[in-house]
N, C-alpha and C positions, 0 to 999 in steps of 0.2 A: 584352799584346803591342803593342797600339795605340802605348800611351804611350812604349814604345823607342825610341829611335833608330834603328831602320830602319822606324816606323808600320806594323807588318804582321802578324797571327798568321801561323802557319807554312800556313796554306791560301792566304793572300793572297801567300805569298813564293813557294809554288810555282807560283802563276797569272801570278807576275811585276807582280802588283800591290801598292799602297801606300795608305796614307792619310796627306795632310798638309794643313794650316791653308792657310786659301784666301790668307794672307800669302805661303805656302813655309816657316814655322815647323814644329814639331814640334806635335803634340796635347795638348791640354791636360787632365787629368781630367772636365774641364764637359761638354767637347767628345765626348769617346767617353760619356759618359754618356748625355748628349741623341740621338748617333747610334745606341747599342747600344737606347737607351731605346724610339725612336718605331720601331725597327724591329718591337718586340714589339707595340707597339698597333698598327704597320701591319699585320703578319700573321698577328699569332697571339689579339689580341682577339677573333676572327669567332667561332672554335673554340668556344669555352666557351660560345659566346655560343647558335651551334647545338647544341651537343651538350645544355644545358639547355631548348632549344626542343622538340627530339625531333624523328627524321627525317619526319613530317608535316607539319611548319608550313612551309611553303612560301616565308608573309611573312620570317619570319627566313633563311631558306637564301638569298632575293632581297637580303634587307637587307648581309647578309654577303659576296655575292656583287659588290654594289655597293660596297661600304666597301674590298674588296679590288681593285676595278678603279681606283675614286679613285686610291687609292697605285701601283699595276701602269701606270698610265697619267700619271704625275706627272711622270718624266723627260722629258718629251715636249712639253713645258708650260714649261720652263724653258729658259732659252739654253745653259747646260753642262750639260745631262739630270743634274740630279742627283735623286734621291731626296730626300723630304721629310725625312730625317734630317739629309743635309748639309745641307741647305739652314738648317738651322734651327740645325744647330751649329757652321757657317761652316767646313765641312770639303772636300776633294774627293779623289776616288781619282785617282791618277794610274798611268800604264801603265809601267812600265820597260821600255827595248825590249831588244828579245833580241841582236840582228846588228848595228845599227848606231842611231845617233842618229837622232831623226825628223828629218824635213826640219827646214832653219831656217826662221828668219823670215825674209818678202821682203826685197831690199834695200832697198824702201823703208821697212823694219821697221827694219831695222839698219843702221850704220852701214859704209863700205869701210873696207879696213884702210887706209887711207893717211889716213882720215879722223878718226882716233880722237883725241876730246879727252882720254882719260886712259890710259893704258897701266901694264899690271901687268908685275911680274915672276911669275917661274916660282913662287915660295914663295908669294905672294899668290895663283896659280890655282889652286895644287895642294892647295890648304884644303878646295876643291869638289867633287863629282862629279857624277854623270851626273842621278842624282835630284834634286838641289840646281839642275842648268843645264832639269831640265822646269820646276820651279815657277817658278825667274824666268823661263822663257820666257813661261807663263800670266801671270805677274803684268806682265807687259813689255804683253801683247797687252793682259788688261784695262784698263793705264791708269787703274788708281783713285787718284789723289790719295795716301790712306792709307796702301793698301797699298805703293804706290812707295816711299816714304818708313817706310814699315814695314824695310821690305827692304833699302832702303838703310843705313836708322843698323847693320843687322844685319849687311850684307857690310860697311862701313865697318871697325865696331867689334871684328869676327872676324882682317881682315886690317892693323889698326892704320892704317887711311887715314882724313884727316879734309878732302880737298879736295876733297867732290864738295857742298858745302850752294850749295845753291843750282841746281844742275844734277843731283839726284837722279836721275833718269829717262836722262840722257848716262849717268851714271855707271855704271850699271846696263847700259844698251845694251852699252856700250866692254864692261863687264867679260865680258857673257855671250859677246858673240862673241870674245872671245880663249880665254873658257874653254870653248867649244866648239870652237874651234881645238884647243885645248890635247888636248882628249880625244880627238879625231879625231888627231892625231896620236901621242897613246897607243894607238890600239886598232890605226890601222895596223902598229903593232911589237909587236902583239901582248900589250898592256897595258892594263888596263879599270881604271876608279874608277867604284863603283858609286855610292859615297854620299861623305859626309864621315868615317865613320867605318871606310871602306876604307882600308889601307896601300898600295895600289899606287898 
């Protein structure tokens, strides 16, 4: 379910949650391996671990009790609270919202409309949705070099534009906030795109 295109078993879909590449890409088989992986040695190693100790040993039910606070206490410890799984297989959950788009970014995040060095059309926004405008927001805010430019060759090469080299990071800016215009102005008419591989 991970590796679909909408990143989500049907428990994650009803929670309104996602899983996608800390790019804004899709998952990759490595990735839900390493994630689905360390989650069993986070929490389910302790178990076998006491149940061959025997409800006596005290040392072990402490040792286990620790091992489990390690990981229980890891998101807390990192700047995007992720869990030692994302973390390790370069993943994040992201929230879908329910009612309305979360806030934007400040304007000094974003650019005015009057400002815009690249401007799309309607065919060019309408590629994207609402999950596709949280990851570039994340990836907008991190500002990693890479992933910029990750992200870039990928809206680039999806909507056939090849004038943003050099100004990645504009390009990106301009695109999210017209494509966030774009959706707010579909939902007010009562029209949602939930993903990329939504029809509306």
């Amino acid at each position: 379910f991970e590796l679909g295109p909408r990143g989500a078993t049907p428990g994650k879909r009803m929670t309104g949650i996602r899983i996608a590449a800390r790019d804004g890409g899709r998952l990759t088989a490595e990735m839900v391996i390493a994630r689905n992986l360390l989650r069993d040695i986070e929490m389910f190693l302790p178990i076998p671990l006491i149940a061959m100790a025997g409800p006596d040993n005290g040392l072990a039910w402490l040792a286990a009790a620790g091992w489990l606070a390690i990981f229980l206490l890891f998101p807390l410890f990192n700047r995007d609270a992720l869990r030692a799984g994302d973390v390790i297989a370069g993943s994040w959950v992201l929230e879908r919202p329910k009612q309305k788009l979360e806030a934007a970014m400040t304007t000094s995040e974003a650019p005015v409309a009057e400002g815009f060095q690249f401007r799309f059309e309607d065919h060019e926004l309408a590629v994207y949705g609402e999950f596709e405008l949280q990851a570039l927001e994340r990836v907008l805010r991190e500002d990693r070099t890479d992933a910029v430019e990750t992200v870039y060759q990928t809206i680039a090469e999806k909507i056939g534009r090849n004038d943003g080299w050099g100004a990645e990071r504009r390009f990106l800016s301009d695109y999210y906030t017209q494509l966030r215009a774009r959706l707010e102005a579909g939902m007010r008419m009562g029209r949602r795109k939930a993903d990329k591989h939504s029809n509306s």
